[in-house]
N, C-alpha and C positions, 0 to 999 in steps of 0.2 A: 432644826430651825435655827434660824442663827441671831442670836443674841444681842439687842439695841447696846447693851454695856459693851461689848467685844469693840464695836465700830467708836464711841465714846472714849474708849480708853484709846482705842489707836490713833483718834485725832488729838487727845492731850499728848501722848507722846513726841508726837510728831511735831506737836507747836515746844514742847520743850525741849528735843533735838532736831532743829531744820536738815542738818546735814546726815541723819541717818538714811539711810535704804528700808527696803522692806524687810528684807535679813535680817537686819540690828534691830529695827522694830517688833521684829518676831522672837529676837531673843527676850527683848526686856517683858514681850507680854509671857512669855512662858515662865519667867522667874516672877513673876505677877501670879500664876497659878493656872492660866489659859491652857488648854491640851487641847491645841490645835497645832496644823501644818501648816507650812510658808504660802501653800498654794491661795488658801481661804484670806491670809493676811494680805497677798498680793491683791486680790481680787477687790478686796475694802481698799488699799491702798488706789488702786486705779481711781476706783469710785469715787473715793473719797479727793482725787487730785492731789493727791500728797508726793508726788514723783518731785525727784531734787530734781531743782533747776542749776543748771551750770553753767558760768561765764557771765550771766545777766545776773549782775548785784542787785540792778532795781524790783527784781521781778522772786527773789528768793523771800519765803514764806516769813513771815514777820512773827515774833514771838514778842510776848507783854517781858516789859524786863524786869527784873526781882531784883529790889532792893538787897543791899548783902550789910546783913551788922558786921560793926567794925572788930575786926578782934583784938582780944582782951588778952592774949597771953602768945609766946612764942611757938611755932609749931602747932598752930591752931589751924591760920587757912596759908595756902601757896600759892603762888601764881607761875607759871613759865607760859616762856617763848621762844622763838627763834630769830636770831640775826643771822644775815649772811654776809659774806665780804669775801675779799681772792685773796692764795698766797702771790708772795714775787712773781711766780710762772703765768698766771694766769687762772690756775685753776679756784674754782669756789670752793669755799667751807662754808660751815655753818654751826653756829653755836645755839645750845639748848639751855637757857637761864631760867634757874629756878630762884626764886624769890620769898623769902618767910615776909607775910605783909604786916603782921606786928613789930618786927624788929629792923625791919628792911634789909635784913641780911641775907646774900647771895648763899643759898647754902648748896648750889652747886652751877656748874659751867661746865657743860661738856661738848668737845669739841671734833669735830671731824668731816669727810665729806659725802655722807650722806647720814642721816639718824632717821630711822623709820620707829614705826610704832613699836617694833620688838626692842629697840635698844631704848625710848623712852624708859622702858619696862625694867631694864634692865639698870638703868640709873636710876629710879624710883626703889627697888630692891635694895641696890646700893645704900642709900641712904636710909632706907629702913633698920638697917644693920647698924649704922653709925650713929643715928641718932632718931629712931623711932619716925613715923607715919603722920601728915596732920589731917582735920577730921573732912578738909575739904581741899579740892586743888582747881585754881580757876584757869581758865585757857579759852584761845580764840575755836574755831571751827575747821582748822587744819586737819589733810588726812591723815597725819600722824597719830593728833589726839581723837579724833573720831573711828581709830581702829577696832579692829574684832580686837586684837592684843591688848591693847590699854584697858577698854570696856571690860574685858572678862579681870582682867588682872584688879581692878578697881572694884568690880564685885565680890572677889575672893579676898581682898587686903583689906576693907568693909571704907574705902573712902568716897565718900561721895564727887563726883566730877559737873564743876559747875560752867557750861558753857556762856559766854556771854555772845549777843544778838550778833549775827553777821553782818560785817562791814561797820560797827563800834566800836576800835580798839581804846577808844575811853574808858568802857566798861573793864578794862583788862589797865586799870591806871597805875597799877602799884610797878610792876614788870614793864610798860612801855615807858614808865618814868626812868628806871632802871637801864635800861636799851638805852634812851637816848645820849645817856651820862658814856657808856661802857662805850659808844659807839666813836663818841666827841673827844674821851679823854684817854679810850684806849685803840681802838681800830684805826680810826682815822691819826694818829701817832704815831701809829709800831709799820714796821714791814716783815713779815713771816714770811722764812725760808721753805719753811717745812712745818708739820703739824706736830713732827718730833720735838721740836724747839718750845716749842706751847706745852707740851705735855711735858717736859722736862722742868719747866721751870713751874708748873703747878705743882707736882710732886714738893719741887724743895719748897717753896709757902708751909704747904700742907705740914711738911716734918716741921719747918719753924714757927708756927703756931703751935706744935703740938709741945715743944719745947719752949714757948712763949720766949725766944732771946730777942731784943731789941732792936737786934742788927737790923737798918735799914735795908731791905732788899727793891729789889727793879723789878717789882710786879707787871707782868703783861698777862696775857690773855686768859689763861684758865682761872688768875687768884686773883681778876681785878677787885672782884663783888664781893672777897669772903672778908673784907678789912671794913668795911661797911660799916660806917657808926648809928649808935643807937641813935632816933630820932630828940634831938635838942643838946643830946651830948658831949655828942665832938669824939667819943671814945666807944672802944671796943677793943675787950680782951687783954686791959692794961696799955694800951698803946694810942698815940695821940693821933689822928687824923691825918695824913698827906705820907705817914710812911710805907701806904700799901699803891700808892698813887704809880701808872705807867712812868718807865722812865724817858721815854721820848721818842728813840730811836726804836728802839724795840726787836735790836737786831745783835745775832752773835755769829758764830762762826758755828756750821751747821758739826756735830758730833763726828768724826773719823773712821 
């Protein structure tokens, strides 16, 4: 006989991921304790009209939105997103901007032309190694972050993933505040040859941070975010404000 709690939990999930399927739905209720199969959660799921809607914004399942306390210390909660923009040729990229919302510091930018849910994963790792996990990472409803990959990896890493309501990217303020700077003071400035050029000059930031030398560098694309000043300070990591800034052009002679 089938159980009024089974259908009850499936409709909270479902109001607190719109963009799941039955699948995902049926994973979280199993790590919930449920021993059931996809077939019975399909079946609530019909009934219960919880099928994603696609294309029609107006018509996707609306979720109560949760306040989020502000945080109190570095590496507590994240935000990322995606920007797109073309190289010289024509073709698209896309960058993956990860965002600390206590400190406002870009603590990663990763760039290429395509990033799916296994490479999120894969720079979330990254950064695990480099400076530890925060307890929370907020993001829009993209399939990237709505993946099997992400979801299990998030379970296993113990962080919680906070979506905010579809078609709100207010609720996602800390990272689209971040976007619009990166997009006005770096994207729209630079012209990219190649994705090698961007990934060449993040590396050298990368060592000159680590080395802390003064030396003014012509920051573009991957190390616009990492020079990021602390809010009210003007500083970061010894260094004053404008010398991590795009330098204009944003263009070199592609490598040999």
């Amino acid at each position: 006989m089938e159980d009024p709690q089974l259908r009850t939990e499936l409709c909270q999930l479902a109001a607190e991921r719109p963009r799941y399927g039955y699948r995902m739905l049926h994973q979280q209720l199993r790590r919930k304790g449920w021993a059931i199969n996809h077939k019975l959660v399909y079946r609530l799921y019909r009934e219960e009209g919880l099928v994603v809607r696609r294309r029609i914004r107006k018509r996707i399942a609306a979720a109560r939105r949760q306040q989020l306390d502000a945080p109190t210390r570095p590496d507590q909660r994240w935000s990322m997103d995606f920007v797109s923009d073309a190289l010289a040729d024509g073709r698209v990229f896309r960058t993956l901007n990860i965002i600390d919302d206590f400190s406002r510091e870009c603590v990663a930018i990763e760039v290429d032309t395509s990033l799916g849910g296994e490479r999120v994963v894969r720079v979330l790792e990254r950064l695990k190694e480099q400076r530890g996990l925060p307890e929370r990472i907020v993001m829009d409803n993209g399939p990237e972050f709505t993946s099997k990959a992400l979801d299990a990896w998030a379970h296993a890493a113990g962080v919680k993933l906070h979506f905010i309501r579809p078609g709100k990217p207010t609720e996602n303020a800390y990272v689209e505040s971040f976007n619009g700077r990166f997009r006005e003071e770096c994207l729209n400035e630079s012209w990219f040859r190649n994705l090698l050029d961007a990934r060449d000059d993040d590396r050298d930031v990368e060592r000159a941070l680590q080395r802390r030398e003064a030396t003014q560098l012509a920051v573009r694309i991957d190390a616009f975010g990492v020079l990021k000043p602390m809010p009210r300070t003007g500083r970061i990591a010894g260094r004053n404000w404008g010398a991590g800034q795009c330098s204009g052009n944003g263009l070199h002679d592609s490598p040999s």
